[in-house]
C-alpha positions as CSV (number, residue, x, y, z in Angstrom):
1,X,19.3,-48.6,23.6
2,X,21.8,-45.8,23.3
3,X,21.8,-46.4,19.1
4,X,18.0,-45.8,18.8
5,X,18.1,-42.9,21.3
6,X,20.5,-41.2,18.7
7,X,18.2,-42.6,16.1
8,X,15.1,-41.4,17.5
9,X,17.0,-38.0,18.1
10,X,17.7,-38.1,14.6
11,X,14.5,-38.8,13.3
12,X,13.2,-35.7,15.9
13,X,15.8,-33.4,14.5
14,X,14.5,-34.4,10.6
15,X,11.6,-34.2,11.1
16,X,11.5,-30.3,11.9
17,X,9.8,-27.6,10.4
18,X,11.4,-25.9,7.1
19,X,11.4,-23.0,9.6
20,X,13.8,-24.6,12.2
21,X,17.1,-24.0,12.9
22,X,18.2,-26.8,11.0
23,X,16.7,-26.0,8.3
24,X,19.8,-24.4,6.2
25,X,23.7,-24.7,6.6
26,X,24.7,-21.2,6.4
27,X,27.4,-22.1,4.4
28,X,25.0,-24.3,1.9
29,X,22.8,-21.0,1.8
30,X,26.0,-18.8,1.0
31,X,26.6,-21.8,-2.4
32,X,22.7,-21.0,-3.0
33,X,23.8,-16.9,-3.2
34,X,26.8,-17.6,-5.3
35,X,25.1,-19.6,-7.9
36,X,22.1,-17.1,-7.7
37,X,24.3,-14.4,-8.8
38,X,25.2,-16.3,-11.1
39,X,22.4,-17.5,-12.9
40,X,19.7,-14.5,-11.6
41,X,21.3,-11.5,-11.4
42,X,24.3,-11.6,-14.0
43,X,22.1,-12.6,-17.1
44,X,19.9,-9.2,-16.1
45,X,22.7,-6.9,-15.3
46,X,24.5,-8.1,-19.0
47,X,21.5,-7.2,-20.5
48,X,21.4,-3.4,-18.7
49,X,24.9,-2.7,-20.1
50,X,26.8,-4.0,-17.3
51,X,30.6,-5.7,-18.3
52,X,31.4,-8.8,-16.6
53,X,34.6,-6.2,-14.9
54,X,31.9,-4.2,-13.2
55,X,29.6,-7.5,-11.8
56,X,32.8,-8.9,-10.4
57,X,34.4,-5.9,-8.9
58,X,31.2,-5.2,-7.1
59,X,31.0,-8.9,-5.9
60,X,34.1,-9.5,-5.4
61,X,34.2,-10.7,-1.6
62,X,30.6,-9.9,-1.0
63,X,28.8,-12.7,1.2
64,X,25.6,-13.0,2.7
65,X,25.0,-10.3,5.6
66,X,22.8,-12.0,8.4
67,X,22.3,-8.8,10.4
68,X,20.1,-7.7,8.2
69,X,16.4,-7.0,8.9
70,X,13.1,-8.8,7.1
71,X,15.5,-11.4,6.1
72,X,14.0,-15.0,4.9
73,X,16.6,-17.7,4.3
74,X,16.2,-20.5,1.8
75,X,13.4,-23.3,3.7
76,X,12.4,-20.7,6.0
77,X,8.9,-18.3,6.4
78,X,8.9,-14.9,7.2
79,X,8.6,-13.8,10.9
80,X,5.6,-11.3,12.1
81,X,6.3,-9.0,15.4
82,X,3.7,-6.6,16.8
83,X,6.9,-4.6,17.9
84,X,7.5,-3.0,14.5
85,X,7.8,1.1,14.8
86,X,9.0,3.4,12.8
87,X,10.1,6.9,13.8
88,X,8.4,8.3,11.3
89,X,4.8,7.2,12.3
90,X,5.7,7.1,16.5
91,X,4.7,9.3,19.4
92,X,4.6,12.6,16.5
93,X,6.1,15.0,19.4
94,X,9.4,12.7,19.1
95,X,10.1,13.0,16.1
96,X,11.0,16.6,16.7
97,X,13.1,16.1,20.0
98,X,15.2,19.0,20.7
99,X,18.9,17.4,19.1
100,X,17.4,16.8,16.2
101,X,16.5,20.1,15.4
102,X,19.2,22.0,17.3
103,X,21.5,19.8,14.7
104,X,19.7,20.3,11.8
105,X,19.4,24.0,12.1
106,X,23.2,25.1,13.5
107,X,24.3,22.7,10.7
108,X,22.3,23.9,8.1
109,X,23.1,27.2,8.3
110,X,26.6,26.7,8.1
111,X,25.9,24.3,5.4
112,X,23.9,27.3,3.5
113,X,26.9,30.0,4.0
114,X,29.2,27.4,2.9
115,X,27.3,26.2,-0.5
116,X,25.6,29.0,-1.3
117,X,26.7,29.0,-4.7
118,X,25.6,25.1,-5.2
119,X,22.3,26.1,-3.6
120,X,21.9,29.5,-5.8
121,X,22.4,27.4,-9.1
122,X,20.4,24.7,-8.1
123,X,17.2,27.0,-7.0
124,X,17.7,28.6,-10.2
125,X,17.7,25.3,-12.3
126,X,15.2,23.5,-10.4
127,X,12.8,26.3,-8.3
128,X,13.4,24.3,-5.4
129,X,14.5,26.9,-2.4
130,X,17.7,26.1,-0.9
131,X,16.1,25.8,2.4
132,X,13.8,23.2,1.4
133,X,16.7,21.1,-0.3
134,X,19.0,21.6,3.4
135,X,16.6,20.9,5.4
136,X,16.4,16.7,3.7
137,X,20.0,16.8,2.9
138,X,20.2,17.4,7.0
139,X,17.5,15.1,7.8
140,X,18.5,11.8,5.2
141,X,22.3,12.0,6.0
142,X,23.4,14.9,8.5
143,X,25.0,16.8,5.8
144,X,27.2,13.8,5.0
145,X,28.4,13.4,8.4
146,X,26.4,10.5,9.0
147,X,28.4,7.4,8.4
148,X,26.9,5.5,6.2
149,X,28.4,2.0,6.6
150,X,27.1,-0.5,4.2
151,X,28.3,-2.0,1.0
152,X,25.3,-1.4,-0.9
153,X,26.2,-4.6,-2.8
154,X,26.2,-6.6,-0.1
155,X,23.1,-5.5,1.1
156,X,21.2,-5.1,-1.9
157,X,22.5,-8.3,-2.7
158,X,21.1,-9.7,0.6
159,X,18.0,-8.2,0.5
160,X,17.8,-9.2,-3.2
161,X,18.2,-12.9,-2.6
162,X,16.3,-13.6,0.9
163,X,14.0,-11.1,1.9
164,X,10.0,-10.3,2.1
165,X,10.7,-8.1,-0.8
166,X,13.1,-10.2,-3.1
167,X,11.6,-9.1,-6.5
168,X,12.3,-5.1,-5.3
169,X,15.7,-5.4,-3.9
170,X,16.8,-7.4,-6.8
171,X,15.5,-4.7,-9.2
172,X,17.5,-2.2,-7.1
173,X,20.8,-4.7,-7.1
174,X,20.9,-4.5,-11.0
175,X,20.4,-0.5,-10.9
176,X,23.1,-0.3,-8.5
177,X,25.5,-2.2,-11.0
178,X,24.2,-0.2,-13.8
179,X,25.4,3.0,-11.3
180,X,28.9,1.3,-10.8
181,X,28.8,0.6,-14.8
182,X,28.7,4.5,-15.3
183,X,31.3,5.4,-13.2
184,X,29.5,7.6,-11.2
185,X,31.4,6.2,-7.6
186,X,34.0,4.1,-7.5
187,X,33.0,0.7,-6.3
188,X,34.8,0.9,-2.7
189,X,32.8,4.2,-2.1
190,X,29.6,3.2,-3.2
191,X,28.0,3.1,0.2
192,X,24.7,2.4,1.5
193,X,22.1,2.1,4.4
194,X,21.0,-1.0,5.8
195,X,17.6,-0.4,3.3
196,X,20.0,0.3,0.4
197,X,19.8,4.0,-0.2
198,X,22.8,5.3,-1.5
199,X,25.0,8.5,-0.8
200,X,23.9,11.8,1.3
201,X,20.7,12.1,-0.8
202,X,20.1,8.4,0.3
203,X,18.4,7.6,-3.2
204,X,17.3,4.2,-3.8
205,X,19.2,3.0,-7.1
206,X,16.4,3.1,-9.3
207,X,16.1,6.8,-8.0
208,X,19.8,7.8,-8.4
209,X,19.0,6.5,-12.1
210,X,16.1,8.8,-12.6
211,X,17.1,12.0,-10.8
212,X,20.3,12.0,-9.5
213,X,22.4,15.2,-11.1
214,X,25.7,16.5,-11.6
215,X,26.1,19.5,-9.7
216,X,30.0,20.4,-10.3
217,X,30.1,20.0,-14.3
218,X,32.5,16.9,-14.1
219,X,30.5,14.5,-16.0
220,X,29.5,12.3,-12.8
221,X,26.8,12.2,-10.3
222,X,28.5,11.7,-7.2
223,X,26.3,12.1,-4.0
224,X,28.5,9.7,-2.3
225,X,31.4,12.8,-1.9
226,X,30.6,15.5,-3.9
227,X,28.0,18.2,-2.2
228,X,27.3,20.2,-4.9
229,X,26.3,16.9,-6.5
230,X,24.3,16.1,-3.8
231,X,22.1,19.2,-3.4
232,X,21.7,19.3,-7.3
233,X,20.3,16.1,-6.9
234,X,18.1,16.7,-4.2
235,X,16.7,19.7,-6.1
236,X,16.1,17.7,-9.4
237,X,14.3,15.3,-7.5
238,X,11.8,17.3,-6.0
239,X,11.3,19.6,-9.3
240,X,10.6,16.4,-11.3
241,X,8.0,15.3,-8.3
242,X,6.1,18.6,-9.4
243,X,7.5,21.1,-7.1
244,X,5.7,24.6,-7.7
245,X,8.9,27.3,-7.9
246,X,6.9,30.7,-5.8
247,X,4.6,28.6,-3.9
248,X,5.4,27.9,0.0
249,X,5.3,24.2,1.8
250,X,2.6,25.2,4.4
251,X,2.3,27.6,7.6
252,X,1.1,26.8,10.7
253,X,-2.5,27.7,11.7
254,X,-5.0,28.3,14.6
255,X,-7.9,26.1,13.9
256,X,-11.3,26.7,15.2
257,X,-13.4,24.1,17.4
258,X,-15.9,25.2,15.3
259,X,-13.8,23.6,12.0
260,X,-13.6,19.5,12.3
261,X,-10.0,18.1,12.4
262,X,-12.1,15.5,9.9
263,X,-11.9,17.9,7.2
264,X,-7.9,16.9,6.9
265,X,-6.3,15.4,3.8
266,X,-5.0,15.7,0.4
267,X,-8.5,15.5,-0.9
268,X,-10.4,17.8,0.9
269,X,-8.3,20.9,-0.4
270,X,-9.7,24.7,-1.2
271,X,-8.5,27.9,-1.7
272,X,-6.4,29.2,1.5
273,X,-8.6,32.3,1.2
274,X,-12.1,29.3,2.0
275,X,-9.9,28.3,5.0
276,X,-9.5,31.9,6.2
277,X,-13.0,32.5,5.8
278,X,-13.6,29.5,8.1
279,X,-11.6,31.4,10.9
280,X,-8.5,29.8,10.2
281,X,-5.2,32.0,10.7
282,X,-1.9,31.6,11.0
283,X,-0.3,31.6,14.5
284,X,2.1,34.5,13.4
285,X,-0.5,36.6,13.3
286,X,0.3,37.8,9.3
287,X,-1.7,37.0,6.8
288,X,-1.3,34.5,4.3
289,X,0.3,35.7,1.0
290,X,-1.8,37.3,-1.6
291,X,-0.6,34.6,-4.5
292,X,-1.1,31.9,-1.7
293,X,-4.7,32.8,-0.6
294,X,-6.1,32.6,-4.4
295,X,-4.0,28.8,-4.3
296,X,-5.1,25.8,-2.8
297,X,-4.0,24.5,0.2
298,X,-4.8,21.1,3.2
299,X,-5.4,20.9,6.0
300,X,-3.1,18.8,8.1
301,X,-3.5,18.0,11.9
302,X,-0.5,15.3,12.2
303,X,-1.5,15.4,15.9
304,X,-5.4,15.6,15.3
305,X,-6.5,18.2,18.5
306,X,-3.3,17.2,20.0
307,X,-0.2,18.8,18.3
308,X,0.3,21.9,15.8
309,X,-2.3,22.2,13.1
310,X,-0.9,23.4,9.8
311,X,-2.3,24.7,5.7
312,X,-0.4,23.1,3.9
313,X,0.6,23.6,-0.2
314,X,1.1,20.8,-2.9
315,X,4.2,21.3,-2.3
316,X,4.4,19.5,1.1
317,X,2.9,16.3,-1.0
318,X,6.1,16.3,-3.0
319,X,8.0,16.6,0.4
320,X,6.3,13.5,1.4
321,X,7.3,11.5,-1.8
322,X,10.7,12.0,-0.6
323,X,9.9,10.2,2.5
324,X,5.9,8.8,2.7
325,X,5.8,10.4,6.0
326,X,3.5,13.8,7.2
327,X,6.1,14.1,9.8
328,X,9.3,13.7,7.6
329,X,7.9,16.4,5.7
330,X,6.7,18.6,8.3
331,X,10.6,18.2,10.2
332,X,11.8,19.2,6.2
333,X,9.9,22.5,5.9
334,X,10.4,23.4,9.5
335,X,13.9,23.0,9.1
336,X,14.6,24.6,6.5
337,X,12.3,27.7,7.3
338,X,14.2,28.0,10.7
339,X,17.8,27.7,8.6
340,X,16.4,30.9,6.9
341,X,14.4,32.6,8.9
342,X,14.9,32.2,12.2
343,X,11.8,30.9,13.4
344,X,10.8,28.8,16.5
345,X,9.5,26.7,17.6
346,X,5.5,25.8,16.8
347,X,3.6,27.7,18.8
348,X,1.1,24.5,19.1
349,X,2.4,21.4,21.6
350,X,2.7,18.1,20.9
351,X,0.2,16.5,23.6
352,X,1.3,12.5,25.0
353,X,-0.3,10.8,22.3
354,X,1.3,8.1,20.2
355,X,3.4,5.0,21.6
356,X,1.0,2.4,20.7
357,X,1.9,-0.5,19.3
358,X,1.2,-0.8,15.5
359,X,-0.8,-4.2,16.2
360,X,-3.0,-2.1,18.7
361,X,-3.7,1.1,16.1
362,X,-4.4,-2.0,12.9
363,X,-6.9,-3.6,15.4
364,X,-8.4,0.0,15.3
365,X,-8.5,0.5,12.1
366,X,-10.0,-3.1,10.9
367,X,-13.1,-2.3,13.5
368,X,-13.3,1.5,11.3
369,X,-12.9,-0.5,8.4
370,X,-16.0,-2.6,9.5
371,X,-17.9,0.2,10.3
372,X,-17.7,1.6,6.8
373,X,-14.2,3.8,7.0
374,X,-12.0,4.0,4.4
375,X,-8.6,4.1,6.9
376,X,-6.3,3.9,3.8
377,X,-5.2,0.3,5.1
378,X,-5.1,-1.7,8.9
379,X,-1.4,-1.2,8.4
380,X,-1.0,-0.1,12.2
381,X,0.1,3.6,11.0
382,X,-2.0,6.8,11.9
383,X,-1.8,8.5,8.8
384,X,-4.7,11.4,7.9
385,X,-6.9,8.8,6.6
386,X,-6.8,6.8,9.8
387,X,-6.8,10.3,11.9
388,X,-10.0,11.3,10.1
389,X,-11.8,8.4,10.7
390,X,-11.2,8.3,13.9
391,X,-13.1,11.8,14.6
392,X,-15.9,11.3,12.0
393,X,-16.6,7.4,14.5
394,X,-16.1,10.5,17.6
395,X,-18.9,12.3,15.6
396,X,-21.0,9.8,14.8
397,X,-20.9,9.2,18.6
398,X,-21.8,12.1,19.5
399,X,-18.5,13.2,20.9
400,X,-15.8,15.6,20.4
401,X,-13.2,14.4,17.4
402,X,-9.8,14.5,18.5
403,X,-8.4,12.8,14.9
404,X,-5.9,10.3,16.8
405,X,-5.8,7.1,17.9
406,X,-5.3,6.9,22.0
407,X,-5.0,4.0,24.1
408,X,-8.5,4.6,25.2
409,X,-10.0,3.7,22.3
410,X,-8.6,0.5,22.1
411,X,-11.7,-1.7,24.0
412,X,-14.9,0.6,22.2
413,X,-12.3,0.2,18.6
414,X,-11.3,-4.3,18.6
């Protein structure tokens, strides 16, 4: 009896899903990573340039990092959580809790006193204000005094072999050798995040390879160690996103009941002087700029009615390529004006919206999507598509729009 109880135990432990926890030996998996290199990744990087020195050096006693997130071993299907959040698309008043500034800004202006030379040459190079290129060089890295942990092999690597996004991460893995093929870090410093975004600029590889800049005239791109190579970077990037040298990133308004927070979006712009004429003004009580009034500008309510309302230029859209984020940008601008200026805080208030779960804000947008709104995805993110849809349904119902998703919505929006 005891033999077929192990046998039928057996059979039971067999006959588990690919899923299970039996489905790989991690030490099986690790053989499956070695011979990928191998066979995958070593006939690509030879044919990028890389020597066979390089791909060993940067593998040599890299294994498999389980920590990782979005990671799908070998026999295995990918998980799905309705807990995912991201700080960028949270609560919005969070995002720009009181440390976070405070550090940016008493940082950054020691930062701007101490490379004001870097910065100078940059701004003249690139057009990019030195505010504007402090103000993400605080916010991706701390001014380098972030730690920034990872071996950017290892993880790319990772990533690379078993994750929802193999094909990308393996694409960044060979760029990363091509980096370490060019000498531009030596391999023990080349550092990354847990995403694989290297340095104080915290470039993808593929980025480093397209903008990343020597700032310091020694032939290398460091942004690992080197600051003046960092901000040069930082700067080339966001000229070669189409930053307009003279123009600012946005100011932040007084907006009129009478003007619908629907009217938000990159593809609802006029000129800032059509916006002014609308009642719009800017909380300062100053005008808007001459050259800036005859430009075009957006409206952008990251709050809808319940936070700051701002006009913003083109050049907050290249801000947001850095970081696909309204409020990454907005934290960027408003840094870097306070660094400079001296400013406060927004005279608007973020109001206790936010917090939802991303599951809750998709189901939203998949009922606007049925009702005819284009909500730029059901990806469970309130970007100024979903916001806008929200207050034209409001409208159409005959009520006030507010342009965000609340908790009350969720029964009238499944």
């Amino acid at each position: 009896m005891r033999i077929k109880a192990l046998a039928l135990a057996l059979a039971l432990v067999l006959a588990l899903p690919a899923s299970g926890s039996f489905a790989q030996n991690r030490a099986a998996v690790e053989q499956q990573f070695r011979n990928w290199l191998e066979q995958t990744v070593w006939p690509r990087a030879r044919t990028k340039g890389v020597s066979r020195g390089t791909y060993q050096a940067a593998f040599d006693g890299v294994r498999l990092n389980w920590d990782l997130p979005d990671l799908v071993p070998p026999g295995t299907k990918p998980k799905t959580s309705k807990h995912q959040r991201q700080a960028e698309f949270g609560s919005p008043g969070k995002y720009f809790n009181r440390g976070s500034l405070d550090g940016a800004i008493s940082v950054g202006r020691q930062m701007a006193k101490r490379h004001a030379q870097a910065l100078a040459t940059t701004e003249t190079r690139t057009g990019v204000p030195g505010r504007i290129i402090l103000g993400i060089w605080g916010r991706e890295s701390g001014y380098g005094r972030v730690n920034i942990p990872h071996n950017a092999f290892q993880v790319l690597g990772t990533k690379g072999f078993m994750s929802t996004r193999a094909p990308y991460f393996t694409d960044e893995l060979i760029a990363a050798l091509q980096i370490a093929q060019a000498g531009h870090a030596p391999q023990r410093a080349m550092k990354s995040s847990w995403a694989g975004a290297l340095g104080q600029p915290q470039f993808m590889p593929s980025s480093f390879l397209k903008y990343a800049a020597d700032g310091n005239g020694d032939g290398h791109a460091d942004i690992w160690r080197s600051e003046a190579d960092t901000i040069a970077s930082i700067g080339n990037y966001l000229a070669r996103h189409g930053w307009q040298k003279g123009r600012d990133w946005g100011f932040e308004v007084r907006v009129p009941a009478a003007v619908s927070c629907t009217l938000e979006g990159p593809d609802q712009g006029r000129r800032i002087s059509e916006w002014e004429a609308m009642g719009i003004t800017r909380v300062s009580g100053r005008p808007f700029p001459a050259h800036e009034r005859r430009a075009q500008g957006f409206l952008l309510m990251p709050a809808g009615r319940h936070g700051p309302a701002f006009i913003v230029t083109p050049n907050f859209y290249v801000l947001k390529d850095y970081n696909m984020s309204d409020l990454y940008a907005l934290f960027v601008g408003h840094v870097g004006d306070r660094i400079q200026y001296g400013s406060g805080d927004f005279a608007g208030r973020w109001g206790k919206v936010g917090g939802l779960m991303r599951s809750d804000v998709a189901v939203m947008q998949r009922s606007l999507e049925r009702r005819g709104h284009d909500v730029g995805g059901a990806d469970g993110l309130a970007g100024f598509k979903t916001r806008r849809s929200i207050g034209r349904w409001q409208e159409a119902a005959g009520h006030p729009a507010t342009c965000f998703p609340e908790a009350s919505m969720k029964s009238p929006l499944r």
